[in-house]
BAVO-298667 format. One line per 2 residues: number of its first residue (from 1); for each residue x, y, z of N, C-alpha, C. Coordinates in steps of 0.05 Angstrom, whole numbers, plus 5000, padded with zeros to 4 digits. Each point is the difference from the previous one (the first is absolute). Example, Ala and Ser with C-alpha at 12.3 -4.5 7.8 and 13.67 -1.06 7.14 Angstrom:
2
1> 5264:4886:5156:4982:5024:5000:5018:5024:5000; 4993:5021:4986:5016:5024:5001:4985:5022:5014
END
This chain:
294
1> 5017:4976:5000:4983:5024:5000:5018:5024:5000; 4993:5018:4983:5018:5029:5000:4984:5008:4988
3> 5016:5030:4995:4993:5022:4988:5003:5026:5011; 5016:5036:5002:5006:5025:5006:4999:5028:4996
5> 4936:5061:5063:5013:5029:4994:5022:4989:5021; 5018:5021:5000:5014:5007:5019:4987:4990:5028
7> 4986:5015:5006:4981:4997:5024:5003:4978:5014; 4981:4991:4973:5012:4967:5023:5023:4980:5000
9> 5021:5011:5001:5032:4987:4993:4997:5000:5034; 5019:4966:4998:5007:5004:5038:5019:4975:4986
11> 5027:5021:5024:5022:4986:4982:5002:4983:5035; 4999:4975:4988:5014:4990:5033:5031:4985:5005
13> 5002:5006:5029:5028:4997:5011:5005:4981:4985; 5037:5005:4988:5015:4977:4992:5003:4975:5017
15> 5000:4976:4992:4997:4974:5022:5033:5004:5021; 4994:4989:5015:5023:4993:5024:5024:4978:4994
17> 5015:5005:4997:5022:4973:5004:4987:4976:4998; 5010:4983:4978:4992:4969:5012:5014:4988:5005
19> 4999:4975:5020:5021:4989:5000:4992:4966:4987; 4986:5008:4986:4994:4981:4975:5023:5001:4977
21> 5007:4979:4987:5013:4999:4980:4983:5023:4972; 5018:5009:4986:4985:5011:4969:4986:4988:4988
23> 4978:5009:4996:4981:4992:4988:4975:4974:5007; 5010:4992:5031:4981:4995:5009:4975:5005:5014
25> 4989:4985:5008:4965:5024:5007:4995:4981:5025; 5002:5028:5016:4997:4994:5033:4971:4981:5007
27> 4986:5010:4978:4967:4995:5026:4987:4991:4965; 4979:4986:5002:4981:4997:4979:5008:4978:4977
29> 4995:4987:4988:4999:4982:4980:5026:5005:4983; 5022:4977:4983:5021:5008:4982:4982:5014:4976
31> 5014:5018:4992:4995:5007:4982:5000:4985:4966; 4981:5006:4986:4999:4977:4972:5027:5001:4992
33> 4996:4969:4977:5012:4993:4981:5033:5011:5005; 5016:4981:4993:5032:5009:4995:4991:5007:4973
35> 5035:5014:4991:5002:5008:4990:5010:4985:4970; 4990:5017:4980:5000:4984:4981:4974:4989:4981
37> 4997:5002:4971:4977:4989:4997:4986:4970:5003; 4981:4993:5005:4989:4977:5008:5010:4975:4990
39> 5007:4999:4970:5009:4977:4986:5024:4991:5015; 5012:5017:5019:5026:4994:5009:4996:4985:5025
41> 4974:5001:5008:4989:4976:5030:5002:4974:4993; 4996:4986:5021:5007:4977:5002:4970:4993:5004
43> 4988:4976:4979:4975:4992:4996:4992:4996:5028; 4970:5012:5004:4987:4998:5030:5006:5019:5011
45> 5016:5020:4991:4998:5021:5021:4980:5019:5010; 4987:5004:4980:4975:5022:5011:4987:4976:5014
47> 4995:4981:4998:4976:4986:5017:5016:5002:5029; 5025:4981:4998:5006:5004:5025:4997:5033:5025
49> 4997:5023:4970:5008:5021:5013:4965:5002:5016; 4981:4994:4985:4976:5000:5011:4992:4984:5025
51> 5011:4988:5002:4996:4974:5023:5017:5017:5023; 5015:5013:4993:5020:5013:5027:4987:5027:5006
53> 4973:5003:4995:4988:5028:5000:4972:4989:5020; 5004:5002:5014:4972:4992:5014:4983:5012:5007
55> 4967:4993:5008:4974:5015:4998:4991:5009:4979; 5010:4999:4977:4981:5017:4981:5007:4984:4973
57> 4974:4991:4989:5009:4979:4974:4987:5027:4977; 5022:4992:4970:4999:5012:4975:4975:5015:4994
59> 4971:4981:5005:4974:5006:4989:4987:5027:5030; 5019:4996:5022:4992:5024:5012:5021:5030:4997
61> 5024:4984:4990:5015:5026:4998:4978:5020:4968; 5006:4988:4988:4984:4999:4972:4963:5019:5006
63> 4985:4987:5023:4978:5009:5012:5011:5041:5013; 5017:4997:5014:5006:5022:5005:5013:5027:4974
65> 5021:4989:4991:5004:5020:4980:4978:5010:4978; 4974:4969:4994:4982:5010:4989:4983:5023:5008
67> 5001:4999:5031:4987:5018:5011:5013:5032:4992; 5028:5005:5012:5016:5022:4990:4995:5016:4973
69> 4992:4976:4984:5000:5016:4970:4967:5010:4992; 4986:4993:5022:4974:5020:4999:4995:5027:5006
71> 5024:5001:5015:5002:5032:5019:5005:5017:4985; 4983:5019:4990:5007:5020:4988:5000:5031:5015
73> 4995:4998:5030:5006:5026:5010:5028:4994:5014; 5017:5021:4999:5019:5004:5010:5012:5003:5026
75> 4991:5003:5017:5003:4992:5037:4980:4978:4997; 4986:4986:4991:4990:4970:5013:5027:4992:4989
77> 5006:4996:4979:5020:4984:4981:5030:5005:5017; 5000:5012:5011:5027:5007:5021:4992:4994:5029
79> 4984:5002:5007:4977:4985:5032:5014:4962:4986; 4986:5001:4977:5011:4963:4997:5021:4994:4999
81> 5020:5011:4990:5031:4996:5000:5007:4999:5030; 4995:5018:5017:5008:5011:5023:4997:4961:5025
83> 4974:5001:4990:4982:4972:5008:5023:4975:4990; 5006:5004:4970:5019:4972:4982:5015:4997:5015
85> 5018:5031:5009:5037:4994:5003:5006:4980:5027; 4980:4986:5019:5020:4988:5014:4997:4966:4985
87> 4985:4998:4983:5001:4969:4982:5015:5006:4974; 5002:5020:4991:5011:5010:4974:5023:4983:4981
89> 5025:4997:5020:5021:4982:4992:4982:4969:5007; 4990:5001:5011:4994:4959:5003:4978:5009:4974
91> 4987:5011:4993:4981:5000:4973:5013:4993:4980; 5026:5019:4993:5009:5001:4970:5008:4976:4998
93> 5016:5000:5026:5020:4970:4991:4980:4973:4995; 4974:4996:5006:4985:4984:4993:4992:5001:4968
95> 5000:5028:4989:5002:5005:4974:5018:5001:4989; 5019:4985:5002:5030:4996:4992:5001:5030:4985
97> 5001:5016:5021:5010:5031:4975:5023:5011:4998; 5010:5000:4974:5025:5004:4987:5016:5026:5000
99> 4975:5018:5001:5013:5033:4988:5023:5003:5012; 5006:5007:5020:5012:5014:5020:5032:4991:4994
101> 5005:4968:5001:5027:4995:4992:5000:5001:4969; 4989:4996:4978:5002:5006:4977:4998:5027:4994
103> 4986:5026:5015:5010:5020:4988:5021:5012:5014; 5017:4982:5025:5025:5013:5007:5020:4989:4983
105> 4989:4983:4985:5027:4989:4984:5006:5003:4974; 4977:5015:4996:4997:5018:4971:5010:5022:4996
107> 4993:5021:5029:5027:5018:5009:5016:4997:5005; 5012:4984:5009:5024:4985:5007:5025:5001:4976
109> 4979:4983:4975:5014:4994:4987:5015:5025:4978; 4984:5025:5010:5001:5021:4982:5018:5026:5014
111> 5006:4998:5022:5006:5020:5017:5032:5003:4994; 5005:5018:5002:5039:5008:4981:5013:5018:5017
113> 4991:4998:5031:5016:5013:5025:5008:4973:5022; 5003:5012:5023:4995:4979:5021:4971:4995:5014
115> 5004:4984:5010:4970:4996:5003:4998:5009:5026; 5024:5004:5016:5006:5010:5030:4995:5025:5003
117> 5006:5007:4975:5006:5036:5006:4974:5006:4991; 4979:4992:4985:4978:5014:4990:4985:5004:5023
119> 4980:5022:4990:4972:5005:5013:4976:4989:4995; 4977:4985:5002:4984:4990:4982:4966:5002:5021
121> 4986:5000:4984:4965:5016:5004:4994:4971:4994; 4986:4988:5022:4980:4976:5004:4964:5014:5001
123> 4994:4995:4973:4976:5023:5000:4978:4976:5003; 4987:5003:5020:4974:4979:5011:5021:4981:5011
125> 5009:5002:5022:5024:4979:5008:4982:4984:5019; 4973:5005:5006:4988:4969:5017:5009:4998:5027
127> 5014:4976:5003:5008:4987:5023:5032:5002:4994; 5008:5007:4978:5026:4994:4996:5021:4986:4984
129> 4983:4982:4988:5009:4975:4984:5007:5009:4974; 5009:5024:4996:5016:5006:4969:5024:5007:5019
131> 4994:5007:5018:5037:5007:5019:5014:4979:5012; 4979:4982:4998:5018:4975:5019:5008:4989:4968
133> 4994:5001:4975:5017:4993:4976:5027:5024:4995; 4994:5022:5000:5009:5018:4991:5035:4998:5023
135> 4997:4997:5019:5012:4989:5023:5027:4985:4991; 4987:4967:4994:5006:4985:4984:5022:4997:4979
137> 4990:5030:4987:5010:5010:4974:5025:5020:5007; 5012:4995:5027:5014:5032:5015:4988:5035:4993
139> 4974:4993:4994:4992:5030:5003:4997:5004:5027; 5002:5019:5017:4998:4998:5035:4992:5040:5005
141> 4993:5014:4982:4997:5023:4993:4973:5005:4996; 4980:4999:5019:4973:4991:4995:4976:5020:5016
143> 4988:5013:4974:4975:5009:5010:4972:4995:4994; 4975:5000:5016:4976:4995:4999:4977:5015:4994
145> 4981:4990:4982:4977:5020:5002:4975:4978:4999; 4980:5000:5015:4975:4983:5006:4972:5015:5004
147> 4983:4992:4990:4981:5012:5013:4982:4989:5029; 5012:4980:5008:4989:4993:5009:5017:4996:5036
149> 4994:5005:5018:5007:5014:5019:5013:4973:5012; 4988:4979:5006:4995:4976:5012:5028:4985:4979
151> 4998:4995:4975:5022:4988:4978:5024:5015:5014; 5004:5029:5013:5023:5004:4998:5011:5001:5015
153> 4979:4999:5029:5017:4993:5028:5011:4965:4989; 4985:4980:4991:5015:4975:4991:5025:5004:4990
155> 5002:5018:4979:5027:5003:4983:5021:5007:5020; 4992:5030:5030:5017:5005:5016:5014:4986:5008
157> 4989:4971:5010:5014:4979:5009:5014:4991:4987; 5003:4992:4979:5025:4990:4981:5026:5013:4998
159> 5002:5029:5013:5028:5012:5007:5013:4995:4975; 4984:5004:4970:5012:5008:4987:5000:5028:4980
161> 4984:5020:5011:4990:5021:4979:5019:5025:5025; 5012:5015:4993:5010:5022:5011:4965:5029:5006
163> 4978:4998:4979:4989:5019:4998:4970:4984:4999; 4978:5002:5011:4975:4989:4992:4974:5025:5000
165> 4997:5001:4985:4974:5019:4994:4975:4993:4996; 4980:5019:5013:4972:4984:4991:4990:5016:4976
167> 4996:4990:4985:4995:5017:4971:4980:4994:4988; 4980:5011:4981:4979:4988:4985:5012:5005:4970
169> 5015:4989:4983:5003:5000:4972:4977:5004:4986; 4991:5030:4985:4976:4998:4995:4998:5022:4999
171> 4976:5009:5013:4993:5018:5015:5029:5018:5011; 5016:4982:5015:5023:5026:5005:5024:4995:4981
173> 5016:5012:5011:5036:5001:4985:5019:4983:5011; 5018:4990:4992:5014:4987:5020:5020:5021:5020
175> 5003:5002:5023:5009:5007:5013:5027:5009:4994; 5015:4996:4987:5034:5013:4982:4997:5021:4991
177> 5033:5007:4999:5001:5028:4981:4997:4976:4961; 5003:5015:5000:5007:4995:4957:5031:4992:5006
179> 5005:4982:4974:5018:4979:4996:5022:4997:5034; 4983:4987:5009:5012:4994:5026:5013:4961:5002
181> 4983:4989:4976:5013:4967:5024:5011:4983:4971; 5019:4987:4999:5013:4991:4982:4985:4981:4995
183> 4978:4983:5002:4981:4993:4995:4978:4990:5011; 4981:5006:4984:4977:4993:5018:4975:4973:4989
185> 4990:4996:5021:4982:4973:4991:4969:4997:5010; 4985:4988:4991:4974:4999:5004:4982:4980:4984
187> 4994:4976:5026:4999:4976:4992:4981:4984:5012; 4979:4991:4991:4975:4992:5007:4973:5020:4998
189> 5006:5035:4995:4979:5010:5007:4990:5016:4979; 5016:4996:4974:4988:5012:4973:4986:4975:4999
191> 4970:5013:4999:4986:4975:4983:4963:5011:5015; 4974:4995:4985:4984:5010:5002:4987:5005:5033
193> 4995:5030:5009:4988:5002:5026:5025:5003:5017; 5025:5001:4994:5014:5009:5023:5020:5028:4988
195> 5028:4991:4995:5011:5026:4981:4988:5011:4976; 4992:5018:4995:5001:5012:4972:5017:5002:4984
197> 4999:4995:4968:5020:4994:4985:5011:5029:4996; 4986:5024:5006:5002:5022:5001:5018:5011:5016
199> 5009:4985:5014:5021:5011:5025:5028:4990:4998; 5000:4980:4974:5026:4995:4983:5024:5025:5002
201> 4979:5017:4999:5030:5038:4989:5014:5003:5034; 4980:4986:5014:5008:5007:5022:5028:4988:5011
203> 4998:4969:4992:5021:4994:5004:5024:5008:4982; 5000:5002:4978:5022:5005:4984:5014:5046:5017
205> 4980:5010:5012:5012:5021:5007:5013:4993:5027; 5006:4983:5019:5007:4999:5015:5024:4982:4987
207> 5007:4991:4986:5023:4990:4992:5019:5014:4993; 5032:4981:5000:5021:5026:4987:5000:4990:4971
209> 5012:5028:4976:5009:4995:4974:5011:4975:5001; 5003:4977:4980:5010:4978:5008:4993:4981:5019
211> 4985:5001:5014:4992:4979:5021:4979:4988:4984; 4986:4974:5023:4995:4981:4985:4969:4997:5002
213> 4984:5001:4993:4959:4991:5015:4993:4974:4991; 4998:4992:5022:4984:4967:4991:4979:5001:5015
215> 4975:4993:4981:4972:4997:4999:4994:4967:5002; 4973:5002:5009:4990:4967:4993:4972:5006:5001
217> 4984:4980:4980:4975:4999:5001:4990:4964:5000; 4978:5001:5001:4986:4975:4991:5001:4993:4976
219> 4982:4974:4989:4992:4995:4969:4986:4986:4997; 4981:5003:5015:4982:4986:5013:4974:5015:4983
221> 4978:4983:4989:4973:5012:4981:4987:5031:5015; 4998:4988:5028:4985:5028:5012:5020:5031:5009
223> 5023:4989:4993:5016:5025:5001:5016:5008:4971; 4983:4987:4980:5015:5011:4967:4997:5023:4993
225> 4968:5012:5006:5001:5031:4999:5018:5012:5012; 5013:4999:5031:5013:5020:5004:5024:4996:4999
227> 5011:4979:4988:5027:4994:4988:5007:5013:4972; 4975:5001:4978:4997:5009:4981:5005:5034:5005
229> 4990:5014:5020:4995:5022:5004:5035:5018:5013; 5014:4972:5025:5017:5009:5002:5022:4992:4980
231> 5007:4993:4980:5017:4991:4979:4996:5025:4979; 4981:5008:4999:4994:5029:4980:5022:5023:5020
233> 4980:4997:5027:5019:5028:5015:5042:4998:4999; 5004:4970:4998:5026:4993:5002:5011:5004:4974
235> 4985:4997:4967:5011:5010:4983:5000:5025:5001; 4973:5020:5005:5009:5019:5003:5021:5024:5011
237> 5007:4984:5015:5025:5019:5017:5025:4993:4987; 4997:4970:4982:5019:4995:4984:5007:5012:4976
239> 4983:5006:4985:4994:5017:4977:5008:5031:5009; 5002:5008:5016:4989:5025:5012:5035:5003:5011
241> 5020:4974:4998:5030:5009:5011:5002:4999:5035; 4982:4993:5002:5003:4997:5035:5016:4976:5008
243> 5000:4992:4992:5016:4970:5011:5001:4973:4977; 5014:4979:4999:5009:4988:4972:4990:4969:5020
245> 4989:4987:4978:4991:4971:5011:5023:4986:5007; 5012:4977:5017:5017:4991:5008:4998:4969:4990
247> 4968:4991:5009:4995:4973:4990:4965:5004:5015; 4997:4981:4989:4958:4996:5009:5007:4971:4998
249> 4992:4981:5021:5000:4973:5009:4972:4990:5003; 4988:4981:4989:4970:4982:5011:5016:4974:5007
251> 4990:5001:5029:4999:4978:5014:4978:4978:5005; 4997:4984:4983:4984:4987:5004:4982:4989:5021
253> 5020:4995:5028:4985:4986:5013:5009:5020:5026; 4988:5019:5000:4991:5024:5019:4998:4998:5027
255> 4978:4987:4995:4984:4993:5027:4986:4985:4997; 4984:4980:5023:4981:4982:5000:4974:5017:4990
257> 4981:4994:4981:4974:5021:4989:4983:4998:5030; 4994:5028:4993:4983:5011:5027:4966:5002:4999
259> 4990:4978:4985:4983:5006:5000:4994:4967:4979; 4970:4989:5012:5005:4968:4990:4987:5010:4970
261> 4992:5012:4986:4995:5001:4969:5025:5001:4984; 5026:5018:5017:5031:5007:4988:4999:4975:5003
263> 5007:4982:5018:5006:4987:5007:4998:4975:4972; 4975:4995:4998:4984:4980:4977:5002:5011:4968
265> 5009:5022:5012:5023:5011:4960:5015:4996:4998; 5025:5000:5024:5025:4998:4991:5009:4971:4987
267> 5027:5006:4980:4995:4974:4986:5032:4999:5003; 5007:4978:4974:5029:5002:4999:5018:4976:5025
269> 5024:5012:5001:5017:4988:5017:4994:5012:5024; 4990:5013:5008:4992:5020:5024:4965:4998:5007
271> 4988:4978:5003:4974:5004:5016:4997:5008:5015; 4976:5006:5009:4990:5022:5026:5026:5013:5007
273> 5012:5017:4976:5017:5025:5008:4989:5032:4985; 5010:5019:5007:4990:5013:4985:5028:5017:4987
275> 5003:5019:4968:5033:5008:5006:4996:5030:5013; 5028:5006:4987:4995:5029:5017:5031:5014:4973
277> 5006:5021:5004:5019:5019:4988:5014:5013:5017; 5020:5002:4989:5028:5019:5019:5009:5018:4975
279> 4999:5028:5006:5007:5010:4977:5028:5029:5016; 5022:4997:4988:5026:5013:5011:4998:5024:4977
281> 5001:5026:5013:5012:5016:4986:5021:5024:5009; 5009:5007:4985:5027:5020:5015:4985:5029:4982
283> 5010:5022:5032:4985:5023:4994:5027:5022:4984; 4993:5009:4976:5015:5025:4989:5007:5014:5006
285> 5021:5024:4993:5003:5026:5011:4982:5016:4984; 4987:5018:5016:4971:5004:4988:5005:5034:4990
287> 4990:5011:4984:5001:5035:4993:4970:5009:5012; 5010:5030:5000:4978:5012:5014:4983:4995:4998
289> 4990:4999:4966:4974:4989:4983:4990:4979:5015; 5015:4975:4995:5001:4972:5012:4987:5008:5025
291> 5012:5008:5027:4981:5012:5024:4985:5000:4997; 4987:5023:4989:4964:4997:4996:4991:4992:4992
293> 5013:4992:4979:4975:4974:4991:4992:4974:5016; 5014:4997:5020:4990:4969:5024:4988:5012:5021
END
């Protein structure tokens, strides 16, 4: 969940010392999937990963997010998130979901500094689980934006974000000056009823000349419109000199389908999955013109 008036920014205290090893997570459920794409598991893994998730079987995780995607006012739809975040990590991982280490390794693979020394924008950062990859990856330069109040006291605990903000992507701005973070990401929450594909410019202004944005959406039937809708806004800023495509990735097997009709479509080598897209682009050095026009 994400999305960033002013007003309501509440930046909270950086976490305390852990005396946890890096990148582990003090309190709450491991966080999904290693790293790496799926073909690279060892047959049985998602099942086993489901069986190590207890209380809550597929057809109820599946019952709940159906619920989520009804909400079309904006504080219920953040009242429910608030409600998700203390099952949130035992949900996904029952949906074997991929994003989070596949689009750190998409950045990963594209990044042409250190990964120590960068700054980088976790935009809808949840509970955390793009930092406990990003981590992984020696990025350790880590800031947050959530809308959801509850997701980001969870993330606090992971003692790995230097900065956590409550933000609504949307409706507000993200909390940065202009070209501030060597790259930024936002992953799980483009897709219909939560981010606007409209708030795309947003992230690319909080980035530096040369830094890197990685996006992810679904590809899933009930979110084609607004995949269709954000792929227009993404050529456009391309066309327009704002930033140069890096690579666009479909991942086939995404997530477990959230819903039993996805579910009874999906075909192929990947049943009851649904895919999803990772799309990397690096932002231009922009002219005045360029400015106003995003």
């Amino acid at each position: 969940m994400g999305e960033g008036a002013i007003a309501s920014l509440q930046l909270l205290p950086s976490p305390p010392p852990s005396d946890h090893s890096p990148g582990s997570v003090p309190e709450g459920p491991p966080a999904p999937a290693p790293e790496g794409p799926s073909s690279t598991r060892p047959a049985g893994w998602a099942q086993k990963r489901k069986m190590a998730s207890p209380g809550r079987s597929l057809s109820e995780v599946q019952d709940r997010i159906g619920t989520s995607h009804s909400i079309t006012d904006l504080s219920q739809r953040i009242h429910f998130y608030d409600h998700w975040a203390a099952d949130y990590d035992q949900d996904v991982a029952i949906l074997d979901y991929q994003a989070p280490c596949l689009a750190v390794d998409c950045l990963a693979s594209a990044f042409l500094s250190s990964p120590q020394e960068a700054l980088l924008l976790d935009v809808a950062c949840g509970t955390g689980l793009v930092a406990v990859a990003l981590q992984k990856r020696g990025f350790c330069n880590l800031h947050g934006v959530d809308g959801s109040k509850s997701m980001l006291e969870l993330a606090e605990r992971r003692g790995l974000y230097q900065q956590l903000s409550l933000c609504i992507l949307g409706p507000e701005p993200l909390p940065a000056p202009s070209d501030h973070y060597d790259a930024v990401m936002i992953v799980g929450a483009l897709s219909d009823g939560q981010v606007p594909y409209s708030a795309v410019s947003e992230l690319l202004r909080v980035t530096k000349p040369g830094g890197l944005v990685c996006l992810t959406t679904r590809a899933n039937p009930s979110n084609l419109h607004y995949k269709e809708a954000l792929e227009a806004e993404l050529a456009r800023l391309e066309q327009a000199g704002h930033w140069k495509r890096v690579q666009v990735r479909t991942v086939d097997q995404w997530e477990q389908a959230t819903s039993k009709q996805e579910a009874a479509d999906s075909s192929g080598s990947n049943p009851g999955f649904i895919s999803g897209v990772i799309y990397l682009f690096r932002k231009q050095e922009a002219t005045p013109a360029q400015v106003m026009e995003v």
